[in-house]
N, C-alpha and C positions, 0 to 999 in steps of 0.2 A: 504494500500500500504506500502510496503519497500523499505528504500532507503538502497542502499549497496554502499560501496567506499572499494575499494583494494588497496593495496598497499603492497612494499616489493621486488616491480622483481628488474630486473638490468642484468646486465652483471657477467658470474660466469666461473672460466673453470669447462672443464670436472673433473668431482669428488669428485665438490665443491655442498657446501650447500645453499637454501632460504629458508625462513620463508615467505610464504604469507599473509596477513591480511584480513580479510575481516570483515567489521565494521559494523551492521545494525541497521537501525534506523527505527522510525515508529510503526507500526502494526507487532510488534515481536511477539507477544504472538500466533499471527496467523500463524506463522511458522511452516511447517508441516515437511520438510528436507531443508536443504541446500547443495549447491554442486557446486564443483570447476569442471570448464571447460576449454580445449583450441584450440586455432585454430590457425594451425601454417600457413603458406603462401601457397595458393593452394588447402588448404587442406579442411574437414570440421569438424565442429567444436565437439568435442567428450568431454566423459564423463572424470573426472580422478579421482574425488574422491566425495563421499557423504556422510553426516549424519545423520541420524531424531534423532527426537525433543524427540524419548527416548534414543538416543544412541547409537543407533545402527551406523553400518558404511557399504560403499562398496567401491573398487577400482578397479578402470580397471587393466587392469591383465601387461600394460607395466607400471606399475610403484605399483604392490605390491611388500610389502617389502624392497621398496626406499621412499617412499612419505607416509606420516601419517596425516592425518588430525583430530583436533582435536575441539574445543568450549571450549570458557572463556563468561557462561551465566553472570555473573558480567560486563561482558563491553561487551556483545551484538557483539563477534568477535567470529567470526569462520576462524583457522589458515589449512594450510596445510605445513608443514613440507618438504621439498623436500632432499633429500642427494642421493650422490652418481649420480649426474645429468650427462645426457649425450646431445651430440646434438642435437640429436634426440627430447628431451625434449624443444626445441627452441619455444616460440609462446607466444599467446597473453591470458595469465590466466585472467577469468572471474569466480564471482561467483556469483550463482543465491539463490533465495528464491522461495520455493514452499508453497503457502498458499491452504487453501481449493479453493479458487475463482481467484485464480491469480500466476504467476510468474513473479519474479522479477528481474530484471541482473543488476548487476555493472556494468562501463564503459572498465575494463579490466586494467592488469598491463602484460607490455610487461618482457619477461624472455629470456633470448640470453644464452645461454653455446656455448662458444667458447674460443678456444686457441690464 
């Protein structure tokens, strides 16, 4: 099992930047991707950005090119980057661990863009 904790949202206006964190601990080495999720009010919950465990990357198409995600394997953190944020972007980011036998989710960090 993995344990993941986020951290980093907050309140930002439109056109501003976050940093999101995502910390894991546990059965790392069993990590196959990880990947940032969100779910804004009403809505359901969708893909925004992913990893694996060679590097590779994918992002949904409303936020390529604004949002980067990246991995520090030194402190077991996977970031995703956000700029140029709009309303739209409003919700509760979650990041998950995909192992061979299991996935895993954070508690989530709430992200607000508003003026």
């Amino acid at each position: 099992q993995v344990q993941l904790v986020e951290s980093g949202g907050g309140l930002v206006q439109p056109g501003g930047s976050l940093r999101l964190s995502c910390a894991a601990s546990g059965s790392i080495l069993s990590i196959d991707y990880m990947g940032w999720y969100r779910q804004a009010p009403g809505k359901q919950r969708e893909l925004v950005a992913g990893i694996y465990s060679g590097g590779s990357t994918n992002y949904a198409d409303p936020v390529k090119g604004r949002f980067t995600i990246s991995r520090d394997n030194a402190k077991n953190t996977v970031y995703l980057q956000m700029n140029s944020l709009k309303p739209e972007d409003t919700a509760v980011y979650c990041c998950n661990a995909v192992r061979r036998f299991g996935v895993d989710w954070g508690q989530g960090t709430q992200v607000t863009v508003s003026s």
